[in-house]
TITORSE-685436 format. One record per residue: residue number from 0; z, x, y of N, C-alpha, C, O in turn. Coordinates in steps of 0.2 Angstrom, whole numbers, m for minus. Example, Ala and Ser with C-alpha at 12.3 -4.5 7.8 and 13.67 -1.06 7.14 Angstrom:
nr, n.Z, n.X, n.Y, ca.Z, ca.X, ca.Y, c.Z, c.X, c.Y, o.Z, o.X, o.Y
0, 39, 66, m28, 39, 62, m22, 39, 66, m16, 42, 71, m17
1, 35, 64, m11, 36, 68, m5, 39, 64, 0, 40, 67, 6
This chain:
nr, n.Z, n.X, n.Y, ca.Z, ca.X, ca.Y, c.Z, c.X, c.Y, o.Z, o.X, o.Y
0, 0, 4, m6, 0, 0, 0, 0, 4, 6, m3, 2, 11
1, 3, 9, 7, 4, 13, 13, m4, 18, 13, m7, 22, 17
2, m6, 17, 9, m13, 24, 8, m17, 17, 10, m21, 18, 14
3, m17, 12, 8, m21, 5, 13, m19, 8, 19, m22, 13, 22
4, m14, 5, 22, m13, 4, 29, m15, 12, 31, m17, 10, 37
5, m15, 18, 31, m18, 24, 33, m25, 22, 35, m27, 20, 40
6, m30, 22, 29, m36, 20, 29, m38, 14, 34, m43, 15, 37
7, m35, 10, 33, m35, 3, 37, m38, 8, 44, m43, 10, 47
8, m30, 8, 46, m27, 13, 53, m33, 18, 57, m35, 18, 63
9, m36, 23, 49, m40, 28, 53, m46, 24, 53, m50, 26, 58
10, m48, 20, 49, m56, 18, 49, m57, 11, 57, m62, 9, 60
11, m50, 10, 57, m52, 7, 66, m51, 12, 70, m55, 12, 75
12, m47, 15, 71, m51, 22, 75, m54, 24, 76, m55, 27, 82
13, m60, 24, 70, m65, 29, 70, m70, 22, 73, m76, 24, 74
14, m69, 17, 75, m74, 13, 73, m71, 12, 81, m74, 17, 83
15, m67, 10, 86, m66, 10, 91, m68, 16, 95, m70, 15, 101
16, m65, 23, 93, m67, 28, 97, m75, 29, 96, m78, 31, 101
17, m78, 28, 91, m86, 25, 89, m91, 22, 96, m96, 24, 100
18, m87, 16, 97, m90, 13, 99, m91, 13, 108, m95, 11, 113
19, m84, 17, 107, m83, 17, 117, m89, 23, 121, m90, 29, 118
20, m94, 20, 127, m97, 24, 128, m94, 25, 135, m88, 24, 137
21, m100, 29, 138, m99, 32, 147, m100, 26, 150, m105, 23, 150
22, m93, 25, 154, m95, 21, 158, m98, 24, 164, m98, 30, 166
23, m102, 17, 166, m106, 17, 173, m102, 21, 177, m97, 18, 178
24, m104, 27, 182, m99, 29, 186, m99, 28, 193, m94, 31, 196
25, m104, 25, 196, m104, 19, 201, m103, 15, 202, m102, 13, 208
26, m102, 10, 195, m103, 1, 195, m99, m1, 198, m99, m7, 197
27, m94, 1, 201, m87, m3, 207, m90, m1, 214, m87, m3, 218
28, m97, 0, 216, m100, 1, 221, m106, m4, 224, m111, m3, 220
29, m107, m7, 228, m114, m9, 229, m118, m4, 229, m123, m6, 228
30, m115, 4, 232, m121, 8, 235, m121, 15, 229, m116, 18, 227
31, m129, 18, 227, m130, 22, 223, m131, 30, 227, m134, 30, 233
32, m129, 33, 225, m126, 40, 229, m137, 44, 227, m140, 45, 221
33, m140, 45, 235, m143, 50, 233, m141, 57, 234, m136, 59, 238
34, m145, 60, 230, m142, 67, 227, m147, 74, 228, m153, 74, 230
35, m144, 81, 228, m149, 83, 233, m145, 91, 228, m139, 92, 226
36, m151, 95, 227, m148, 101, 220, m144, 105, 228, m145, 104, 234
37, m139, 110, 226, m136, 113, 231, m139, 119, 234, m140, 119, 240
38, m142, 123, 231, m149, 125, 231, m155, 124, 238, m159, 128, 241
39, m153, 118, 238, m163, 115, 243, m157, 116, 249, m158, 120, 254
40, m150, 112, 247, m146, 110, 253, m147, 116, 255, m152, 117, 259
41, m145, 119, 255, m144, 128, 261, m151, 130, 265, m151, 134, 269
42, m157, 126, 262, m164, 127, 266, m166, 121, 268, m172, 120, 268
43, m161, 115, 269, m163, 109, 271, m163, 106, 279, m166, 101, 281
44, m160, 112, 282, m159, 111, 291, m166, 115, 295, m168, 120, 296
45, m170, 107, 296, m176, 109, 301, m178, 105, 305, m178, 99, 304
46, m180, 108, 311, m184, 104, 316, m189, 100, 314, m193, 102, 310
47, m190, 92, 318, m196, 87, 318, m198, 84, 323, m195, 86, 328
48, m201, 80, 325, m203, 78, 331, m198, 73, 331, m196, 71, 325
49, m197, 70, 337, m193, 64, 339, m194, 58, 333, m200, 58, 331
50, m191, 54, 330, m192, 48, 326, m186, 44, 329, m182, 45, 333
51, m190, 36, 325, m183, 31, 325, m176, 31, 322, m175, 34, 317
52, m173, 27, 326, m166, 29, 323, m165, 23, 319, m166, 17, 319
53, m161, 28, 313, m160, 22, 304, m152, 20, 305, m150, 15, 305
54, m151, 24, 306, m142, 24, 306, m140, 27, 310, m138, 32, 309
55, m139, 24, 317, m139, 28, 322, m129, 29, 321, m126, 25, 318
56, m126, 36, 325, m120, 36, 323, m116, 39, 330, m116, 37, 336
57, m112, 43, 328, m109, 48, 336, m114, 50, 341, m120, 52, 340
58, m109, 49, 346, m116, 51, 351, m112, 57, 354, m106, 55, 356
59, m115, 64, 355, m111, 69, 358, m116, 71, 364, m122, 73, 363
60, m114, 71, 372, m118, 73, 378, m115, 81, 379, m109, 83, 379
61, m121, 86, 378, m120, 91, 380, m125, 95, 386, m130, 97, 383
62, m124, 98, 394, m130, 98, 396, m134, 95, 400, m132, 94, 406
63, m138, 93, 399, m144, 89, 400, m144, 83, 393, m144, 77, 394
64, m144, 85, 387, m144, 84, 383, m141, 77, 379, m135, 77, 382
65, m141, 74, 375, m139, 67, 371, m139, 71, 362, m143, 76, 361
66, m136, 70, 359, m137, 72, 352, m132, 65, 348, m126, 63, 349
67, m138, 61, 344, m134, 55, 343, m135, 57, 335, m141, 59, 333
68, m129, 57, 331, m129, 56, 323, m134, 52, 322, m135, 48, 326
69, m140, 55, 314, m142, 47, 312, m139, 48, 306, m142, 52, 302
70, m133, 44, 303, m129, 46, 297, m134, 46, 291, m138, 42, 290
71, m133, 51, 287, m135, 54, 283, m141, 59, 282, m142, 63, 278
72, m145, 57, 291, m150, 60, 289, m153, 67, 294, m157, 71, 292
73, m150, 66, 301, m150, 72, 304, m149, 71, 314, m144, 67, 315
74, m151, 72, 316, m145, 72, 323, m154, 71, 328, m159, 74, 326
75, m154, 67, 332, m159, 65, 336, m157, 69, 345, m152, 68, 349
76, m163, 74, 346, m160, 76, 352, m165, 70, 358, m171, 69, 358
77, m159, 69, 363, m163, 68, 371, m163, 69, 374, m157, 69, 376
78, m168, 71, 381, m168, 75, 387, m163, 70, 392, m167, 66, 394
79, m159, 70, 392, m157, 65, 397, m154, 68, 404, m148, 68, 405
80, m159, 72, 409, m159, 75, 414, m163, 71, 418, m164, 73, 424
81, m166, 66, 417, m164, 58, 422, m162, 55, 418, m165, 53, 413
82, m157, 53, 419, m153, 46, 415, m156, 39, 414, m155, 35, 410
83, m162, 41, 421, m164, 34, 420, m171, 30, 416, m173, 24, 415
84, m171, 38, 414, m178, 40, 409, m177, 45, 405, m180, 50, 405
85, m171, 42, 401, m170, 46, 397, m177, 49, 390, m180, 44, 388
86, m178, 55, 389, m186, 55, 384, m181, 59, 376, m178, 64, 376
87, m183, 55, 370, m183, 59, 364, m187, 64, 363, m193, 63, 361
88, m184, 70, 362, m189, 76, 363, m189, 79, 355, m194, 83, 355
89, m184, 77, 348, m183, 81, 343, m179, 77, 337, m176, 71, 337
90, m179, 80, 334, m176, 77, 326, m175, 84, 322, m179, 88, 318
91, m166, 85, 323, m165, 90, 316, m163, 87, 310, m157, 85, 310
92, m166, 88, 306, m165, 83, 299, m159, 88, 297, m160, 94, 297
93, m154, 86, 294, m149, 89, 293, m147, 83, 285, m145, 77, 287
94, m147, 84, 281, m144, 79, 275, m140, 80, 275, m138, 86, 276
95, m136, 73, 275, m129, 73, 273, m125, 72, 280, m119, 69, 279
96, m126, 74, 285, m124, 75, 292, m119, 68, 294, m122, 62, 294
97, m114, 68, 294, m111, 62, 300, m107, 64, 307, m104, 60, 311
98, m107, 72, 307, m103, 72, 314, m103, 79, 316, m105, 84, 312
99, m103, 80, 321, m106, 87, 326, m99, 88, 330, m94, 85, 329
100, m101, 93, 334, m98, 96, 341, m102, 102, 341, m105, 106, 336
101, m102, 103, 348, m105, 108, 351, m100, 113, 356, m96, 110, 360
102, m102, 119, 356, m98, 126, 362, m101, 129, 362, m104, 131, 357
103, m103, 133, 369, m105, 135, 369, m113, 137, 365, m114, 140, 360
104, m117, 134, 369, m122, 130, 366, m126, 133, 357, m132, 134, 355
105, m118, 132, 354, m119, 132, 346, m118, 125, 343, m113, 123, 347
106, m119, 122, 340, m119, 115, 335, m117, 117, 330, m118, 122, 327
107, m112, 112, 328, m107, 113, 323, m109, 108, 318, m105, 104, 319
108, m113, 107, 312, m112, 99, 310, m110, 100, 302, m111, 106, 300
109, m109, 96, 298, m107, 94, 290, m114, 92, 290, m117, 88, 293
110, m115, 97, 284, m122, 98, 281, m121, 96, 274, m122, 100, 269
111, m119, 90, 272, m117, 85, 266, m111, 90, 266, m109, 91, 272
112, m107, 94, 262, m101, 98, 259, m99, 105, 264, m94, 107, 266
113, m104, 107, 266, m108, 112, 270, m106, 112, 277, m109, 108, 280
114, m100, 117, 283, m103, 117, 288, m106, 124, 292, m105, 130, 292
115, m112, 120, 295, m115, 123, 295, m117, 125, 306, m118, 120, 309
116, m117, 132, 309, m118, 133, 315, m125, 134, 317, m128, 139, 315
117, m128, 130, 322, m134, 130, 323, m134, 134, 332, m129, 133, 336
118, m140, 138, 333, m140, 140, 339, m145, 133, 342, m149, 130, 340
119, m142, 133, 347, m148, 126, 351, m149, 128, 358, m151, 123, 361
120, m148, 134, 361, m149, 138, 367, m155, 140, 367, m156, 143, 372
121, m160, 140, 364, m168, 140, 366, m172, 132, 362, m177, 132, 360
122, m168, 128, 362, m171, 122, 360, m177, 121, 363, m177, 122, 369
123, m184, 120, 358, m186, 116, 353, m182, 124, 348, m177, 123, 344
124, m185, 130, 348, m182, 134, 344, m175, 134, 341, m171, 133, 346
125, m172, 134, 334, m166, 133, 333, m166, 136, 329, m171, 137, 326
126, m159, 140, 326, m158, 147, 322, m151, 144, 320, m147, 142, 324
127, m152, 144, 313, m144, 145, 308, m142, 151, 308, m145, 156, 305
128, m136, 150, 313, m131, 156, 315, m125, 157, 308, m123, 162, 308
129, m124, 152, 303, m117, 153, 298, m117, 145, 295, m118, 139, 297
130, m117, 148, 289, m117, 143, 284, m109, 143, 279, m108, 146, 274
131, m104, 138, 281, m99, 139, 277, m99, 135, 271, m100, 128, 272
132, m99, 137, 266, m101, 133, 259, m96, 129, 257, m91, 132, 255
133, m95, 122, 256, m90, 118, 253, m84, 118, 256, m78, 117, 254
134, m86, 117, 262, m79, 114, 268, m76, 109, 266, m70, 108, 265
135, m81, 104, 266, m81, 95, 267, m80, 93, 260, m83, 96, 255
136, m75, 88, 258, m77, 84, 253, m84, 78, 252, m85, 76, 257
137, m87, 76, 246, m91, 74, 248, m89, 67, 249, m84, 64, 247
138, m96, 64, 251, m92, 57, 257, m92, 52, 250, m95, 54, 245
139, m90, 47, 252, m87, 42, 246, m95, 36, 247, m100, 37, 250
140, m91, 31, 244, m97, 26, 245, m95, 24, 252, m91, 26, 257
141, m100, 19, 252, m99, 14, 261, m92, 11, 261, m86, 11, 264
142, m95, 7, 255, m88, 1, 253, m82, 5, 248, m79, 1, 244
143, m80, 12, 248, m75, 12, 245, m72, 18, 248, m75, 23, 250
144, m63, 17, 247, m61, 25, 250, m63, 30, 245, m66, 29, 240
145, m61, 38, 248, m62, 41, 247, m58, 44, 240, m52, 45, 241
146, m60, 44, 233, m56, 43, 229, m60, 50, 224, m59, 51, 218
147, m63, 55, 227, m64, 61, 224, m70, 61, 220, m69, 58, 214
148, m76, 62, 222, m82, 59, 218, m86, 64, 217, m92, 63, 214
149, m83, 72, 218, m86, 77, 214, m85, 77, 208, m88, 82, 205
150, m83, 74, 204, m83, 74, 196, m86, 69, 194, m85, 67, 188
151, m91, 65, 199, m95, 60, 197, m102, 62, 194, m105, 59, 191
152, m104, 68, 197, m111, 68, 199, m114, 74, 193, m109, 77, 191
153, m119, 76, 192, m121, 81, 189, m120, 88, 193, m123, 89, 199
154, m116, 93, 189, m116, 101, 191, m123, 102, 195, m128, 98, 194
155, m122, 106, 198, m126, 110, 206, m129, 105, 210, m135, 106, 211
156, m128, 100, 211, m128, 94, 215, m123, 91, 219, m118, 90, 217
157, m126, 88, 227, m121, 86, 232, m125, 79, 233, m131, 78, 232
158, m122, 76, 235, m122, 69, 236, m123, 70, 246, m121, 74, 250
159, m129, 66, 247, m133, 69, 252, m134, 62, 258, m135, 62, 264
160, m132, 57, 252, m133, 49, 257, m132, 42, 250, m131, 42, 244
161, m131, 38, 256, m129, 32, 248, m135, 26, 250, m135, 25, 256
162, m138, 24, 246, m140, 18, 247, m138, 12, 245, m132, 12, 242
163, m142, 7, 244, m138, m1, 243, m143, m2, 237, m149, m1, 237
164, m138, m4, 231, m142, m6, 225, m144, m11, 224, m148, m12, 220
């Protein structure tokens, strides 16, 4: 009877631990995380022509100058040396980005995990002055706190933007 219930015992273990897969490691999220190898990230900060704004976010005045966040995707400059005509002049695509400052006409911004110092003293020209790798934790979903989501994602990968599923 006891050599039953052993057998009973281990053959529903093997059959429950059997059966348990990976859960979805999203699925408490509306939004799916894109993703971006760590690699590209360190060669991903470049100049573009002015575009529209997606997400528009912080807006930092420095100068002459306007630098408005487009969260996730890179920082929109504007001449704004008349205010009353203000002109977009630039687009630094920076992935990952939601927050800047500027001294000393250096730019400071989170480049996804990455901060990263940009010179902006001969703008349209800009030169990465220093790259510190893995400052920043990476950012969480829209709709959820921050609950540590580097052990969600595939090794040599940073989480760069989230979209809506």
């Amino acid at each position: 009877m006891k050599a039953l219930r052993l057998i009973l015992l281990f053959t529903s273990l093997v059959v429950l631990l059997a059966s348990s897969r990976e859960p979805d490691i999203w699925a408490d999220s509306a939004y799916f995380p894109i993703l971006m190898n760590k690699a590209d990230l360190s060669n991903s900060v470049n100049i573009f022509e002015a575009r529209e704004f997606k997400k528009p976010g912080k807006i930092y005045l420095y100068g002459d100058n306007i630098y408005i966040v487009d969260q996730y995707s890179g920082i929109h400059i504007i001449d704004n040396h008349d205010p009353f005509n203000p002109v977009k002049t630039g687009f630094i695509r920076i992935p990952g980005v939601l927050d800047l400052g500027i001294k000393d006409s250096v730019m400071y911004v989170d480049n996804a995990i990455d901060l990263v110092a940009i010179d902006i003293r001969n703008y349209p020209q800009i030169e990465i002055l220093d790259r510190f790798e893995e400052v920043f934790p990476e950012p969480a979903p829209p709709d959820m706190d921050d609950r540590g989501w580097s052990y969600r994602r595939p090794k040599n990968m940073v989480i760069v933007d989230w979209v809506k599923k």
